[in-house]
C-alpha positions as CSV (number, residue, x, y, z in Angstrom):
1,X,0.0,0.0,0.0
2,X,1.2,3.3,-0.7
3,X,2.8,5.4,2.1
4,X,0.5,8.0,1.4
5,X,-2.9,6.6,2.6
6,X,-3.9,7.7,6.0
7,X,-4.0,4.6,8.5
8,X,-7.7,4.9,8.6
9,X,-7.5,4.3,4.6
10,X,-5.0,1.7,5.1
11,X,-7.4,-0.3,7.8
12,X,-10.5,0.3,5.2
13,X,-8.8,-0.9,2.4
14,X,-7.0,-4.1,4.3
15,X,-11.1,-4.7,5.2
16,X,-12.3,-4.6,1.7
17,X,-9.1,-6.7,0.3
18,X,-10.1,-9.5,3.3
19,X,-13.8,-9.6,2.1
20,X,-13.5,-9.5,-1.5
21,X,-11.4,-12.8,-0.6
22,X,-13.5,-14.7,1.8
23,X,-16.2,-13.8,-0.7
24,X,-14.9,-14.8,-3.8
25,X,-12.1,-17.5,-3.5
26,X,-12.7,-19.5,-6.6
27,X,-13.2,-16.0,-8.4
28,X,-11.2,-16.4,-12.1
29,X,-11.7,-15.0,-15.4
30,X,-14.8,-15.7,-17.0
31,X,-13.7,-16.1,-20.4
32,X,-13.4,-19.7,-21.6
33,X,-10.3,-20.6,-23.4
34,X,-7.9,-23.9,-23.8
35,X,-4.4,-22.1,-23.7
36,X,-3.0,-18.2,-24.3
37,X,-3.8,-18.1,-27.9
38,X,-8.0,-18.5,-27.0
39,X,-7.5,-15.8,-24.0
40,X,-5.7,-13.4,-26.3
41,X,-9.0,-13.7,-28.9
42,X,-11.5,-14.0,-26.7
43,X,-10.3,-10.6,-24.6
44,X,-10.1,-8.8,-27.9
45,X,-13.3,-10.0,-28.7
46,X,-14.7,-9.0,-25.0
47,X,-14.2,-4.8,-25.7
48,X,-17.7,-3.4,-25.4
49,X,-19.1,-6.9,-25.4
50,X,-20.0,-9.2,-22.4
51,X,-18.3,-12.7,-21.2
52,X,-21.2,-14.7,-22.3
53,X,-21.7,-13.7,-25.7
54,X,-17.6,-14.2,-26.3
55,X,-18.1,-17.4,-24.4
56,X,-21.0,-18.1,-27.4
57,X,-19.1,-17.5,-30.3
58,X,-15.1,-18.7,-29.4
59,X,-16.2,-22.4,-29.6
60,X,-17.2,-22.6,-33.4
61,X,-14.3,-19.8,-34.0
62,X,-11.5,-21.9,-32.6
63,X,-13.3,-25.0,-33.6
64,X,-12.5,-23.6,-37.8
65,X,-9.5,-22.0,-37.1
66,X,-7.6,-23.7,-33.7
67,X,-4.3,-22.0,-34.6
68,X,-2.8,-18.4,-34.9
69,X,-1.7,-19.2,-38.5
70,X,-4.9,-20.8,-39.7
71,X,-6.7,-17.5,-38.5
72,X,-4.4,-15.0,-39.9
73,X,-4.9,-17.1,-43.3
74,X,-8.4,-17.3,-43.2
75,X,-11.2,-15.2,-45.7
76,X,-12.1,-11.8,-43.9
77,X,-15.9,-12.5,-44.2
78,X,-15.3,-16.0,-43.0
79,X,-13.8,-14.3,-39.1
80,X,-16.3,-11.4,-39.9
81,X,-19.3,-13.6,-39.5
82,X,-18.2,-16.0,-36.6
83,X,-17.6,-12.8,-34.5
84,X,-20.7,-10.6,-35.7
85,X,-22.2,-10.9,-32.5
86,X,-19.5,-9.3,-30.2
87,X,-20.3,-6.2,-32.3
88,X,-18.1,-4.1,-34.3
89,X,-17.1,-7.3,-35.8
90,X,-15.3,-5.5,-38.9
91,X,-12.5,-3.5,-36.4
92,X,-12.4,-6.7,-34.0
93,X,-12.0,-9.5,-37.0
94,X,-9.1,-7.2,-38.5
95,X,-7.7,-7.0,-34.8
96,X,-7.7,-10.5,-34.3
97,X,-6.4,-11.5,-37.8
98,X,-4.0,-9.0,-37.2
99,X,-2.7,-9.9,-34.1
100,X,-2.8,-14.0,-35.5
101,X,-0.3,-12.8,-38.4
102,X,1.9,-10.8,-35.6
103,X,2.1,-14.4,-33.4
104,X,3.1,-16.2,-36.3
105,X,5.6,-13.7,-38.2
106,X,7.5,-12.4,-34.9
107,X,6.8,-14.6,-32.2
108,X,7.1,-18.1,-33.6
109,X,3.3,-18.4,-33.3
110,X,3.3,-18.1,-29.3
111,X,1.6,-15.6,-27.2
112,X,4.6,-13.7,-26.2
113,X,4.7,-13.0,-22.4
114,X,6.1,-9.8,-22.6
115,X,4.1,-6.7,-21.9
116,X,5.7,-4.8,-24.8
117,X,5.3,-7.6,-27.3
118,X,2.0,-8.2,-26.0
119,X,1.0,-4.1,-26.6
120,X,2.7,-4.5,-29.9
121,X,-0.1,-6.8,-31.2
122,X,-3.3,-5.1,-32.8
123,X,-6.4,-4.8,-30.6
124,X,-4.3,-5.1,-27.5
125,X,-4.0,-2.6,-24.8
126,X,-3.1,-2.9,-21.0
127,X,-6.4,-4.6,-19.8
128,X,-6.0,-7.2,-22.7
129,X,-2.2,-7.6,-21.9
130,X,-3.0,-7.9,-17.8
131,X,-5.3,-10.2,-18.7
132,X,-3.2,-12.3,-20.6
133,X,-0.3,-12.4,-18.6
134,X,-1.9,-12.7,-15.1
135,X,-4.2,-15.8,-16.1
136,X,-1.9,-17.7,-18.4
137,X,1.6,-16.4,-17.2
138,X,0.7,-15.3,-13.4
139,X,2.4,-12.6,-14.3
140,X,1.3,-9.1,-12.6
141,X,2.1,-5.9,-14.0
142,X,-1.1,-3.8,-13.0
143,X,-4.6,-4.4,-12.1
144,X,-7.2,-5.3,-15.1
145,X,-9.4,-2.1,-15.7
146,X,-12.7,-3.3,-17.4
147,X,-16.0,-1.6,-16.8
148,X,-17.0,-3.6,-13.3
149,X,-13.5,-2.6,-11.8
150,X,-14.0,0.9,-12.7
151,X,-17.5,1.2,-11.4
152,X,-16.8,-0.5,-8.3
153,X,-13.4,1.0,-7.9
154,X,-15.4,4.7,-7.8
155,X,-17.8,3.6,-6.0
156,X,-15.6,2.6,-2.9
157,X,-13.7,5.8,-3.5
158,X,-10.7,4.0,-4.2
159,X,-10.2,6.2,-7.0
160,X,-11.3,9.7,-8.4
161,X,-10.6,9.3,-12.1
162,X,-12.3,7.9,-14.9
163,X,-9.7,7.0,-17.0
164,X,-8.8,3.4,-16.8
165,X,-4.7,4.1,-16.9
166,X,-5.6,6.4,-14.1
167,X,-7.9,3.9,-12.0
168,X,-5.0,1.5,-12.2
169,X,-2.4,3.6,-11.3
170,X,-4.6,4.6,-8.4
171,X,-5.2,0.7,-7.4
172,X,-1.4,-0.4,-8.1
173,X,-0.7,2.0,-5.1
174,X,-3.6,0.7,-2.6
175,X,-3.5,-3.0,-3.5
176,X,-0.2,-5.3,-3.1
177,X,1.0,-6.3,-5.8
178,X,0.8,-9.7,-4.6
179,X,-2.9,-9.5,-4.9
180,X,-3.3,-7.6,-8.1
181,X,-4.8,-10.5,-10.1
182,X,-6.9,-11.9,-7.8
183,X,-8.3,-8.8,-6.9
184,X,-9.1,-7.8,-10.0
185,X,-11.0,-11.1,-10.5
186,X,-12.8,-10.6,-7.3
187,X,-14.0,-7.1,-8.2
188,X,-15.6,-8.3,-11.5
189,X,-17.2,-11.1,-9.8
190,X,-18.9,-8.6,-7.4
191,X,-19.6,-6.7,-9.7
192,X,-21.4,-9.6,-11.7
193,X,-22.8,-10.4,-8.8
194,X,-23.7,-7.7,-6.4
195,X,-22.5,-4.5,-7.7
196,X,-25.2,-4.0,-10.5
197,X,-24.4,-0.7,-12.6
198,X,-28.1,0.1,-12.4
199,X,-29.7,-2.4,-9.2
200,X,-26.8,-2.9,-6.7
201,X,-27.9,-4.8,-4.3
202,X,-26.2,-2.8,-1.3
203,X,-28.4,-5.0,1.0
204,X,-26.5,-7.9,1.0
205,X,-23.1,-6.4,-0.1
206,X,-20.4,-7.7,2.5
207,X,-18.6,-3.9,1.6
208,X,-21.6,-1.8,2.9
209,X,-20.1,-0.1,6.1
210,X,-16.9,0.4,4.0
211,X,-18.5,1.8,1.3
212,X,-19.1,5.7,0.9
213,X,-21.6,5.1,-2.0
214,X,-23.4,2.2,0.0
215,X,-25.8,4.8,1.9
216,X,-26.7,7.3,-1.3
217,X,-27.0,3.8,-3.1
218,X,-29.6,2.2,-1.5
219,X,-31.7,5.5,-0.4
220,X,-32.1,5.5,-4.4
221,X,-33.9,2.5,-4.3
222,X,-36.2,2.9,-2.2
């Protein structure tokens, strides 16, 4: 934890760390895949789309085309319509293509575990990269941002900003780093699970009395 944080802060964020865990100790990522090549797709394919409709199409896509090479060979139209349902399906079928063709020209067909190499590929920024390091490498270089950890991350007032970069910053000091992938897990499970973005169910959120949002929160729904 940073030196920075009052000890008040430091005891509220301990409590919130402990809880997450005791709440969520099987908590992983949601996104089915086989080895690093099916992670690297599916979290490309996840941007602005949810788990379960990845979850719906990465079976029949890695079914056609198991490999990195035999996707960056196949017919545009082919990739276009296996993905249509994630949405913007033109931009994320170049992305993965692309990144396919990058994994079999520079890294020998392997999902590198680099950070830089992994940023290098098309469709990939940090979340994608944390991702894919942290769950097939156990690698931890910053906390995975999506759009559960940033809600929840506000709404405990562990951060200010809005900017994912920001929020992770912000987390990297107030979570150790020991704990930065299963943290991040455990967020987006509560979020999933308690933490609605429109019905939280602050009743039977084990973070209530540590949450600043938790009173304002459930006055609204009443």
């Amino acid at each position: 934890m940073s030196k920075n944080m009052s000890v008040e802060e430091k005891r509220r964020v301990g409590v919130i760390l402990r809880r997450l865990a005791k709440a969520y100790p099987d908590a992983q990522c949601a996104l089915h895949h086989r080895n690093a090549y099916e992670l690297l797709v599916a979290t490309i394919l996840s941007a602005q789309c949810t788990d379960e409709t990845v979850n719906k199409v990465t079976p029949a896509l890695f079914a056609v085309y198991p490999t990195p090479g035999e996707l960056a060979a196949a017919p545009r139209e082919s990739v276009e319509t296996l993905v249509k349902s994630t949405g913007f399906y033109r931009n994320k079928a170049k992305n993965i293509q692309g990144a396919a063709q990058m994994l079999v020209d520079e890294f020998g067909g392997e999902v590198p575990q680099a950070m830089d190499d992994l940023l290098k590929l098309p469709g990939v920024a940090r979340k994608t990269a944390n991702v894919v390091r942290g769950v097939c490498f156990g690698l931890a270089d910053g906390v995975v941002v999506d759009t559960h950890v940033r809600r929840i991350s506000q709404r405990l007032g562990l951060t200010k900003h809005d900017d994912p970069a920001r929020i992770e910053q912000d987390l990297m000091q107030m979570v150790p780093q020991a704990q930065w992938i299963g943290f991040g897990h455990q967020v987006i499970w509560h979020g999933r699970r308690i933490c609605d973005a429109k019905k939280p169910k602050c009743a039977d959120c084990t973070l209530f009395d540590v949450c600043p949002s938790g009173p304002k929160l459930l006055k609204a729904q009443k």
